[in-house]
Structures are given as C-alpha cells and as structure tokens.
C-alpha positions in Angstrom: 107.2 104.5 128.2 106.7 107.6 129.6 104.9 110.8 129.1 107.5 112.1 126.6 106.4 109.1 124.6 104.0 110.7 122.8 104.5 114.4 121.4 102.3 116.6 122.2 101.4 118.1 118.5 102.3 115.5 115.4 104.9 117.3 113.4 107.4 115.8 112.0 109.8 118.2 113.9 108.2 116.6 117.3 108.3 113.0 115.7 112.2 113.4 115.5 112.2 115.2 118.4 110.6 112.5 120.6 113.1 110.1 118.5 115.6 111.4 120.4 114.4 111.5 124.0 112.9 108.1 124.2 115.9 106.6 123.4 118.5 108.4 125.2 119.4 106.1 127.7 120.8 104.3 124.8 121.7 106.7 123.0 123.7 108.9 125.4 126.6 105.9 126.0 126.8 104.7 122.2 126.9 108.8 121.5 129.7 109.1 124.1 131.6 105.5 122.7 130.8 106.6 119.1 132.8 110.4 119.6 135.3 108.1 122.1 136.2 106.5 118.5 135.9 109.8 116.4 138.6 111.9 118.8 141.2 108.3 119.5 140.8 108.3 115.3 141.6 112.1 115.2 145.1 111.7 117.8 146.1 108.7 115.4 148.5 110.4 112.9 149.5 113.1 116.2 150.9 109.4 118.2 152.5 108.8 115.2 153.9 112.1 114.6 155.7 111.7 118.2 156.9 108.6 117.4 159.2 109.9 114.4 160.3 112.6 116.6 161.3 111.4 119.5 162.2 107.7 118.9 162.5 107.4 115.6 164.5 110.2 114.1 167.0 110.2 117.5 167.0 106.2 116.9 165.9 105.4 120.3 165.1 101.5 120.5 163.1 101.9 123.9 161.3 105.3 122.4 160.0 103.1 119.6 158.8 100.3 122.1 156.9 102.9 124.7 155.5 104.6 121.8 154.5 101.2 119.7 152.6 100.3 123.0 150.7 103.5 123.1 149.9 103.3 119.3 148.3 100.0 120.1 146.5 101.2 123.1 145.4 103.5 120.9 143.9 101.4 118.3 142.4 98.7 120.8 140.1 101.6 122.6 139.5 102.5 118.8 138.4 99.4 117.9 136.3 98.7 120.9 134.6 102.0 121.7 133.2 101.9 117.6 132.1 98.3 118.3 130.3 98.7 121.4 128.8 102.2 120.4 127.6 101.1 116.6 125.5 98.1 118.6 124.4 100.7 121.1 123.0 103.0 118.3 121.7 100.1 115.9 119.8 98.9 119.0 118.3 102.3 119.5 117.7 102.3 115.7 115.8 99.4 115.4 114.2 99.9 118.6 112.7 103.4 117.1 111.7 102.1 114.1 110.0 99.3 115.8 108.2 102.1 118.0 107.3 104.2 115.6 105.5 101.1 112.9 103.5 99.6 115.9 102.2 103.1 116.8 101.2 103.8 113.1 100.2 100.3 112.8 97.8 100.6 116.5 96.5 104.0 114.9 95.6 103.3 111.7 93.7 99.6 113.3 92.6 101.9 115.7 88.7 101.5 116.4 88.4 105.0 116.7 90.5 106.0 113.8 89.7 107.6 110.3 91.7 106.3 107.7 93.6 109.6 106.6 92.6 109.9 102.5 96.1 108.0 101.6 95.2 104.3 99.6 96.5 101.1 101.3 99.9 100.9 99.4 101.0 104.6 100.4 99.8 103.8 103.9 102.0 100.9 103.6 104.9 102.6 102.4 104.6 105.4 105.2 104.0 102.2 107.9 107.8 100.7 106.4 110.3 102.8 104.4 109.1 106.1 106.4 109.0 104.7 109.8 112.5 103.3 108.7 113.6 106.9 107.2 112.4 108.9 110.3 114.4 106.6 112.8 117.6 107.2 111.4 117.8 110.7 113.3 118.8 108.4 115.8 122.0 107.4 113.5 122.2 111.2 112.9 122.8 112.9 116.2 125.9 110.8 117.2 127.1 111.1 113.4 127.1 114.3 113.8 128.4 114.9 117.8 131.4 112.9 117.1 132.5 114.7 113.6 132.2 117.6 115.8 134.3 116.1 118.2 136.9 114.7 115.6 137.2 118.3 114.0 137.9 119.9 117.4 140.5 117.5 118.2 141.8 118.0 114.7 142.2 121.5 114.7 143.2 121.9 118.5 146.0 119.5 117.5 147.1 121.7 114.2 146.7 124.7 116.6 149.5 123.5 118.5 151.4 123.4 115.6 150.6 125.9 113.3 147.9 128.9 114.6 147.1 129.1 111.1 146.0 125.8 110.2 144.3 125.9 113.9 141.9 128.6 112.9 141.7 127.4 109.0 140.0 124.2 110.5 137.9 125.6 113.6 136.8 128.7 111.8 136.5 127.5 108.2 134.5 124.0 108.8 131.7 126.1 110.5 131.4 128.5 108.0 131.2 125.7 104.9 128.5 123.5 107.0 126.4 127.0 107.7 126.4 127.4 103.6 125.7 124.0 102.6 122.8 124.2 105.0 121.4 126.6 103.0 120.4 123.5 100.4 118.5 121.8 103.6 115.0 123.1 102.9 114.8 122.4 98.7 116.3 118.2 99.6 113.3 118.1 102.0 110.9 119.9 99.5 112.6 117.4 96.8 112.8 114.1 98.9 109.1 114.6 100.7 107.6 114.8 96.7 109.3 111.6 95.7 108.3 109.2 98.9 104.7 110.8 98.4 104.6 109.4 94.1 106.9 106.4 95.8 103.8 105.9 98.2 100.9 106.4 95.4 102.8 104.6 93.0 103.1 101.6 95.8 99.0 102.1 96.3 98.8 101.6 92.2 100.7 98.8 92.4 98.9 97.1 95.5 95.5 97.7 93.7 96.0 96.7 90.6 98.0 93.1 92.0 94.4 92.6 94.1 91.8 93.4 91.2 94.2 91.6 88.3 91.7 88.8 88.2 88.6 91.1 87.3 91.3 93.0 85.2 92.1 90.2 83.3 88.1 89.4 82.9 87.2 92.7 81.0 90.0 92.5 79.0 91.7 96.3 81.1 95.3 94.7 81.2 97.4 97.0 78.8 94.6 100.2 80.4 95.7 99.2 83.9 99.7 98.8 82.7 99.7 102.1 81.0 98.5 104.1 83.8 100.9 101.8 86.1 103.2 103.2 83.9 102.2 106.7 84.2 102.5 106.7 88.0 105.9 105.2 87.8 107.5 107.7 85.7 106.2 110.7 87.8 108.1 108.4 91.0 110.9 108.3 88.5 111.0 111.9 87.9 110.7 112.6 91.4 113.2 109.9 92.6 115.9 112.0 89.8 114.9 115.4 91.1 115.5 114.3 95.0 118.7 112.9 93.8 120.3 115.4 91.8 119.4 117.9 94.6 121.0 115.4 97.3 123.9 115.0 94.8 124.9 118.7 94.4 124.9 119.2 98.2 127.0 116.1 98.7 129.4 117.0 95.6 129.6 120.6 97.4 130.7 118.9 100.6 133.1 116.8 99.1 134.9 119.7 97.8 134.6 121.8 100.7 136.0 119.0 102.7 138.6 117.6 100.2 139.7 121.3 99.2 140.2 122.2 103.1 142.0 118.9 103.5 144.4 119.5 100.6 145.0 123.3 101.4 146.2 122.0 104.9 148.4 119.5 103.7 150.4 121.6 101.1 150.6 124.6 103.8 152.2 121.8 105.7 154.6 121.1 103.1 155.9 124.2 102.6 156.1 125.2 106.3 158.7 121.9 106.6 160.4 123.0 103.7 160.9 126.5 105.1 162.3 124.8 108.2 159.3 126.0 110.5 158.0 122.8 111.1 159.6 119.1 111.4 159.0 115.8 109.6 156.8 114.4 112.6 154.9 116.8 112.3 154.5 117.4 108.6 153.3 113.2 108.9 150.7 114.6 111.9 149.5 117.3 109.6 148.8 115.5 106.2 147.7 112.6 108.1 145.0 114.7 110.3 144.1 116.6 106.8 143.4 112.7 105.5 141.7 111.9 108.5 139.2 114.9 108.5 137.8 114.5 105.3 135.3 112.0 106.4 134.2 114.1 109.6 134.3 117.2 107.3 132.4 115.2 104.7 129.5 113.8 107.2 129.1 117.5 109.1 128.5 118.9 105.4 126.2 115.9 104.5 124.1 116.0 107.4 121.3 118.6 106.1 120.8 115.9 103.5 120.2 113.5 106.2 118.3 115.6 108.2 115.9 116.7 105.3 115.4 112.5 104.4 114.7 111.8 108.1 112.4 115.4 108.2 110.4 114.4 105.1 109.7 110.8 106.1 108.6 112.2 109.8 106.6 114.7 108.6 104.6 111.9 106.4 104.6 110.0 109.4 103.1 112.7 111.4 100.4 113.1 108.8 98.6 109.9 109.6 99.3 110.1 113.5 97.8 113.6 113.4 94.4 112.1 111.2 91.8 112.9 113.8 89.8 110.1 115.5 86.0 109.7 115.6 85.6 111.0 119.1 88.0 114.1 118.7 85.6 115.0 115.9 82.6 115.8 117.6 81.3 112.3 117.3 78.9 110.2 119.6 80.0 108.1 122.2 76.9 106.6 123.4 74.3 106.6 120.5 73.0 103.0 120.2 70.2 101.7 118.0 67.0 101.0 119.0 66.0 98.1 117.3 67.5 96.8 113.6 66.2 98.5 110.9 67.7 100.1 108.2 67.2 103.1 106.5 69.1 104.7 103.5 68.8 108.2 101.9 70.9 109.0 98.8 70.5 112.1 97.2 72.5 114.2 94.2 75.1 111.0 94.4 76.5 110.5 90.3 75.1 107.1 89.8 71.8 106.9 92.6 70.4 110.5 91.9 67.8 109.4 94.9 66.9 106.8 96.6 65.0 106.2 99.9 65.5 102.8 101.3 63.8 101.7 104.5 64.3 98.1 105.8 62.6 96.7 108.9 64.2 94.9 111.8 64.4 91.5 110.3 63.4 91.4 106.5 65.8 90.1 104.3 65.4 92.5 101.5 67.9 92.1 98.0 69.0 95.1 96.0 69.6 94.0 92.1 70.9 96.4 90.0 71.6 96.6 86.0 74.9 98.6 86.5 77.6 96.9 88.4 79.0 100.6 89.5 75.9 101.3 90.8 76.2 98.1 92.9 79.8 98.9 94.5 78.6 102.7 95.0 76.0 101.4 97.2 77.7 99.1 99.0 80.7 102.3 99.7 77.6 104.3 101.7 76.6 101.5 103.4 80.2 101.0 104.5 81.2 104.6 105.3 78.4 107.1 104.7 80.6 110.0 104.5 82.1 108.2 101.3 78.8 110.5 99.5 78.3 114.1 100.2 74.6 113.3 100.7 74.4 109.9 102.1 72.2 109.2 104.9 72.6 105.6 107.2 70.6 105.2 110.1 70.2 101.9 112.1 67.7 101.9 114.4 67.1 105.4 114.0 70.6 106.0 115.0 73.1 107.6 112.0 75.7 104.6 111.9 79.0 107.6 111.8 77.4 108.5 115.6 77.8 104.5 116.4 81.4 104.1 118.4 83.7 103.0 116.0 84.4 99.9 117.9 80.4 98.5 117.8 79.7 99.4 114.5 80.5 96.0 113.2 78.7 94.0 115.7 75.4 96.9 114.3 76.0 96.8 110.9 78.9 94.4 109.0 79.1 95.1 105.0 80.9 92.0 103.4 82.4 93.4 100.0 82.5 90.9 96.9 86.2 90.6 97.2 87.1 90.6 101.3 90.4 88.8 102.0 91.3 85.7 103.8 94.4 85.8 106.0 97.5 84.0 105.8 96.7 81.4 108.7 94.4 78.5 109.6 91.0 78.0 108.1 89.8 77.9 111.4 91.5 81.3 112.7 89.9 83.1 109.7 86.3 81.9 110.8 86.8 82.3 114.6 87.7 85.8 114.0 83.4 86.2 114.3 83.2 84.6 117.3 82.9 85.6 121.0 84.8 82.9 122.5 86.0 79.9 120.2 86.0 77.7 123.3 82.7 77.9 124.0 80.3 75.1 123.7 77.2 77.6 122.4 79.8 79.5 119.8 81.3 76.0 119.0 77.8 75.2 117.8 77.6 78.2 116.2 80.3 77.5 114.3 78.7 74.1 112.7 75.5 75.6 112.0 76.8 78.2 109.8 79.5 76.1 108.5 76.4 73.7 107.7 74.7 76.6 106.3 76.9 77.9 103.3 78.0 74.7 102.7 81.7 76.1 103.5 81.3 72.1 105.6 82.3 70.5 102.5 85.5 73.1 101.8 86.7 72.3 105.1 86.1 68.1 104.4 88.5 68.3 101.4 91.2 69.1 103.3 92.5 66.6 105.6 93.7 68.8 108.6 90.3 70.5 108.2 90.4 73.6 110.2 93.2 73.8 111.0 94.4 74.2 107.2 96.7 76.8 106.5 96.4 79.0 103.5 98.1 80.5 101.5 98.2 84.2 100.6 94.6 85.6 100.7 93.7 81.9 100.5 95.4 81.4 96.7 95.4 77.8 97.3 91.3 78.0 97.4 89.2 78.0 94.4 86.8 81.6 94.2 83.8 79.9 95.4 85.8 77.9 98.3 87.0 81.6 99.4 83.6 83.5 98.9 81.8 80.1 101.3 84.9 81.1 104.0 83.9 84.7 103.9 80.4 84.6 104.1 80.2 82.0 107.2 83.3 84.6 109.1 80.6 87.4 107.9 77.7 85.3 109.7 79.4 84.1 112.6 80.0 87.6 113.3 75.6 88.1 113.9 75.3 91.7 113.3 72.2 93.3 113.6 72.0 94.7 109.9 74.3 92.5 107.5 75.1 93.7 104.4 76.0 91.2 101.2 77.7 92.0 97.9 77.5 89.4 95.4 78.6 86.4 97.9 78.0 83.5 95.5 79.4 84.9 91.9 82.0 82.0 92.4 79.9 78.6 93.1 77.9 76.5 91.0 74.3 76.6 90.5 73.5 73.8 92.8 75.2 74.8 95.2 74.4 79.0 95.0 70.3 77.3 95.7 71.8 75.5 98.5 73.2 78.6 100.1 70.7 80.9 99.8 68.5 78.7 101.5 70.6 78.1 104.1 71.4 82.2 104.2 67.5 82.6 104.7 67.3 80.1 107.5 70.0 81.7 109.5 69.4 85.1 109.5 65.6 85.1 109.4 65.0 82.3 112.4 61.7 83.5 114.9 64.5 83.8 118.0 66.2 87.1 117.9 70.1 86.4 116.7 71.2 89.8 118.3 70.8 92.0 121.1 68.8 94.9 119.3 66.3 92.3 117.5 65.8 89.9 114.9 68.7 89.6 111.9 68.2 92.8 109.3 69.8 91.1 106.3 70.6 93.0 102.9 72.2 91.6 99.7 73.1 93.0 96.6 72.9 90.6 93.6 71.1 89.6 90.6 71.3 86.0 91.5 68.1 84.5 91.1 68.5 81.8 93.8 69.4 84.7 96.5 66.1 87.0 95.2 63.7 84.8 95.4 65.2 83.7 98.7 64.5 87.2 100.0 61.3 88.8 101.7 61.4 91.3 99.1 63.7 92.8 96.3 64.6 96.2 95.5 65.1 97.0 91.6 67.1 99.7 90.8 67.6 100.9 87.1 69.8 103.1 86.0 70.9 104.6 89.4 67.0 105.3 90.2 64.2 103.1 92.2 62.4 100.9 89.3 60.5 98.2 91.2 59.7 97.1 94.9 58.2 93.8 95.2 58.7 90.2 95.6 60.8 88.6 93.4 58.0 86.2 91.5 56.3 89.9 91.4 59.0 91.9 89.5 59.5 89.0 87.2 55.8 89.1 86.3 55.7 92.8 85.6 58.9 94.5 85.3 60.7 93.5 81.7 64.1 95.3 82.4 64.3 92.6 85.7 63.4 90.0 83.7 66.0 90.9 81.5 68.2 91.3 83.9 67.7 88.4 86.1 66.8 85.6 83.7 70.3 84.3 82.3 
C-alpha cells in the first residue's frame, strides 16, 4: 500500500474516492477491455449493415465470406475482451471489499479505538453488507466509461448516416442522464435510512439470539418478539421507501432509454421508405437503437448506484472516523502505582453514591439485592465513561488515562456471560497467557485449571485441550463454560480483577470448591503482578464466594448498606441475611 491508501479525512466521498486509486492498476486494463467490449458490441449491427450492402444485396459469394470473417473477428475480440475485463474488475472488487473489512475490522479491535455508539449487530452489518456496498464503485466506474463509450460509437455511427439521429443520441442521452441525476441525492437520503434500521434491526437481532436463555428464564419471550417486531417493520418501511425511490429513477430511465431507442428506429423507417436511406442501413440503425438501450439504461441508472455505494461509504466512514484514545487528549504514559482500587459514583439512576476504596490485594465482594444494580456496576468498572459521574482510579491512576492496550493486564472485568470462541479448549485459555510454550506459563496453566476445577471439564473430554467447541462453546453445559472463562480471566493475572457472578451455573459443591481455590490464587503472599499483590473484586450473592472474601460490600437499593465481613453482615444486617441465605 501506499500513501494514497488511507484518505486523508473519512468521508464517504474520500472512501470511494481512494476505492478507485488503490485499485487502478487493475482497474485501468479491465476498464479499457470492459469499453474494448462495449464499442466492438456497438459496430455489431454497423458489420452487419455492410454485409447486406455490399455482398449480400449485389449477391457477391466472396463479399459474404470476407465479411463473415470480420463478423467473427468481431465477436471473438467481443467475447474475449468482456471475459478478461469482468475477471479484471471482480478481482479489483473483491480485492476492495477485502481491504476495506480488515481495515474496519483492525479499527474497531484496535487497542486504541472507541467503539463508535453503534451495537455489535449494526457494527456487523457496516463490517459486511457496507464494506460490500461501498466496493462496488469499483464495478461502477468501468459500467459507466464503457456505456459512454458504446453511446459515442453509437451515435458517431448514426451520424454517418443520418445527422439527425447523430445529434438525437450525442445530444439527447446527456441531457436525460443530467435530469435523472436530479433523483441522486433523495436514493442516498432513502438508501442510507434503510441500511442504518437494517443495521439496528441486525443489533436487535444479535442481542436478543445471545440473551434468549435469560429471556426464556423471566418469562420476556413474546416482550422481546414484539419489540423485534417493531424494529423490523421500521427496516421494512425503510427497505419500501429506498425501493420505490430507486424504482422511479430506474422506471424513468427505462423510458428515457427505450423512448430514444424507439424514436430512432421509426425515424429510420420512414427515412428507407422515403428512399433516403438503404436496407443495410435501416438493419444498422434499428439494430444500434436495440443495442443502446442497455448502455442508455446503465448511464441513467448509475446515480442509483452511485447513491447505494455513497450511503454504504459514508456509514463506513462513520466508524473509521470514531476518534481513538490518543487523538482525544488521552494519556500515553499514566501507569498505576500500586493495585488498589477506588470507585466514585455519583447522581448514576440506580447507585445515587457510592465511594468504594479497595487496597492493593484484598479480595473484597460486592452483593447487591437488585440484579440491575449489579450489571450497572460492573458497566463503570468496565468503561467509566459508560456514567456521567463515574470515577475509576487504579493505583491512583483514572483507568480512561491507562493506554488502551495495558488496561487489561491493570484491570480485567469478566462479565457474567463472556463468550468462548469457536476453536480448541486450549486456544480459548492460552489466550491469558504470555507464552504457551513456556515451562513457568505451562505451570500456570495447571494451577489455575486445578484451581476452578475447569481440570475436570477438560478430563471429560478425550482430546482434552485440544477440544473443539462449538459456537460460544454450545456443546458445554453453563457451569463447564463459566469454569473455562474464569481460569482464561485468571490466567490473564491483572492487577485489579473484576468478577460478575462466575459460578451461577455449578453446583454447590463444587461453587465451595472454587471459591476456595479463587481465594488461594489471587490472594497468595508473592506478588502475582508487576504493580503488587492481586486486587480481586466480585460481585455476587453467593455465599461460598462472600465468605471467601476479605470483606463484603452490601449495597441496598442502589446505596452503601453494610461494610464488613461476611460472618459480620449476617449477624447484623437482616436485608443481607435475607438476601444471602437461600
């Protein structure tokens, strides 16, 4: 690549733009073979106009041989030039749209990167249909360069024979494609407001397919269907509405096209009859009036194409353009001093204020009596800025000043439901570690494995590791996946880890087992990271993991009820006992 390869402002104008120019060494010769086509396609019915008049009307045998050969010629460059042009082109197609998805792909994975305030499944859309939809300029430009080039051949060939039809076709095809173009600007309006419902309807979709199994527990099907619904019938609407508007241009160039066709052909016709004009070339005229309605038809059509290909860049240029943490004003070289946590919350709807101070190694649990109250935590302790008045410091140090790129080796929140990939069992764990092939992070590996009992998932199977699951791990029972994730979270060894109801899925017995082995880990005498001893947090109401922890914080209703140990709270508190004893 080169230093065109990346536009210099992220429009969608400049996405097409650079479209173009990084692919013109391919797109240049299947431009040039692709109008080589257009214009042989355009002499056709002019060869075979010469033919009736000068072998086949005097009755010359050898006439009708020389001219046969040349009508063959003819077709054979035809034939060739569109195959080795519409490879040329679908290579720079496919090449663009492969460009485009890995740089979408590389900046929203980007360390650096904010995620632009689109949900997954839009994101996802935009990453596949739009890169798709953008990269058909590239099918565009030589579209529209060779029905330029088939009209001018056209109507330099009618020229010759009739001025008038000459000038109908050169003069008139212009002034149709200028109207039509009018339309341009409301199909990109129209078509950029049905991929955007597309892409939110896509986002519905992908949420509601990944939280169907809580769904299904509080009984929110037919709630989650209807709104489903809802969002599909505004894509409907908008899907109509692009159409419709794409459908008048196109029915406008169709008649445009088809009426200048026809008008040729019968001024043709009654130029022969009048004796002006002969029978070859009444067959060169009607056939080069048939020919040009598909060049007249694509010239017309082309603001519609354009508009789809402007609409899905300029959504494409939306999430290049998302600015990254270090364009922003943010720190490059804040870094913790040791790893305690601190939290300030204030004026948030369900924690009206709360002040939460954690120091460098206490394993501290937060129980809650409202589940929202729970995830809403977790969210700030994720991303800060998720809460107007959300303060995170690690070490002192706010975590959105931390690079983007060490904030998971500071400070690593595991959510209740974190995916497994599609691969081995082992590639999802070693994703943690430093270097898999190392003896010390082999016996990492063991210890934690040992340690959430995740051991015993891996024993069932009988290629162990190197297991492959299924999507998001189907083929794993809810506890199996939660002991998975919380030894990939562990093997990680952040300074300040962050737990969201990791064992929900497992059995009593084995829930004791873990948290003891959870404690162990993370609250060892040696140091497990480079800015001190292992700052653990979890946010439960699991008895086994709070009176596994140094200390639990009780929060009721939103608001700081109780700070103690866990034997404490029971002993006084009755809304944690309550809560805690099931």
């Amino acid at each position: 690549m080169d230093r065109h390869d990346t536009p210099r402002d992220h429009t969608g104008q400049s996405i097409l733009r650079r479209a173009i120019f990084r692919n013109r060494r391919i797109l240049l010769p299947g431009s040039v073979l692709i109008i080589l086509f257009q214009a042989t396609a355009a002499s056709i019915p002019l060869l075979i106009g010469r033919t009736i008049d000068d072998a086949i009307m005097p009755g010359s045998i050898p006439g009708v041989v020389i001219w046969i050969g040349v009508l063959g010629l003819a077709f054979i460059v035809l034939t060739a030039s569109y195959q080795a042009g519409a490879r040329l082109l679908m290579l720079a197609l496919s090449r663009e749209a492969h460009l485009l998805r890995v740089e979408l792909s590389h900046r929203l994975l980007s360390p650096s990167a904010r995620t632009p305030d689109r949900k997954s499944g839009e994101l996802l859309s935009i990453v596949s249909s739009d890169a798709d939809l953008a990269s058909t300029v590239i099918d565009h430009v030589p579209r529209v360069l060779a029905g330029i080039a088939a009209t001018m051949v056209g109507g330099v060939i009618l020229l010759s024979i009739s001025p008038v039809l000459g000038l109908v076709v050169l003069l008139g095809v212009p002034s149709v494609v200028a109207v039509l173009h009018v339309l341009a600007p409301a199909v990109q309006k129209r078509v950029g407001a049905q991929q955007h419902q597309i892409g939110l309807t896509s986002a519905l979709a992908t949420d509601l397919i990944t939280g169907l199994r809580p769904l299904q527990g509080v009984g929110l099907q037919a709630a989650a269907a209807a709104r489903y619904r809802a969002s599909s019938r505004s894509a409907l609407a908008a899907a109509l509405g692009a159409s419709r508007m794409r459908n008048l241009q196109l029915g406008l160039s169709t008649v445009g096209g088809t009426g200048t066709a026809m008008g040729v052909a019968v001024f043709a016709v009654f130029a022969t009859v009048e004796g002006h004009i002969g029978i070859g070339a009444l067959v060169t005229v009607v056939g080069i009036a048939q020919f040009l309605i598909d060049p007249l038809t694509q010239l017309a059509t082309f603001p519609t194409w354009f508009a789809q290909s402007r609409a899905s860049a300029d959504r494409v240029a939306g999430v290049l353009a998302t600015p990254d943490e270090t364009s922003s004003g943010g720190s490059t070289d804040a870094a913790p001093r040791h790893s305690g946590l601190e939290v300030e919350v204030v004026g948030h709807e369900l924690i009206p204020d709360l002040t939460l101070r954690i120091e460098p190694g206490e394993f501290v649990a937060v129980a809650t009596d409202n589940g929202e109250v729970a995830h809403a935590l977790v969210e700030i302790l994720a991303d800060p800025s998720s809460a107007a008045a959300a303060r995170v410091r690690v070490g002192g140090v706010p975590v959105d000043r931390i690079p983007h790129g060490d904030r998971t080796a500071i400070v690593l929140v595991e959510h209740h439901e974190g995916d497994l990939f599609t691969d081995t069992v082992g590639d999802n764990l070693r994703i943690g570690l430093r270097n898999e092939s190392s003896p010390a992070d082999a016996a990492a590996l063991n210890e934690v494995l040992a340690a959430v009992r995740a051991d015993e998932v891996i024993a069932l199977r009988a290629d162990g590791l190197e297991h492959r699951l299924d999507d998001r791990g189907a083929d794993l029972s809810g506890g199996q996946r939660q002991r998975l994730r919380l030894a990939r979270a562990l093997l990680t060894a952040p300074a300040v880890l962050v737990l969201h109801d990791p064992t929900t899925a497992v059995d009593p017995v084995t829930e004791q087992a873990i948290a003891s082995g959870l404690r162990r880990h993370r609250s060892g005498t040696a140091p497990l990271t480079r800015y001190g001893p292992a700052t653990t947090v979890v946010v439960t109401i699991s008895p086994a993991l709070l009176s596994a922890a140094d200390r639990v914080v009780f929060l009721n209703d939103g608001r700081l009820s109780g700070d103690s140990t866990h034997a404490a709270l029971l002993s006084s508190d009755t809304d944690y006992q309550e809560l805690v004893i099931r």
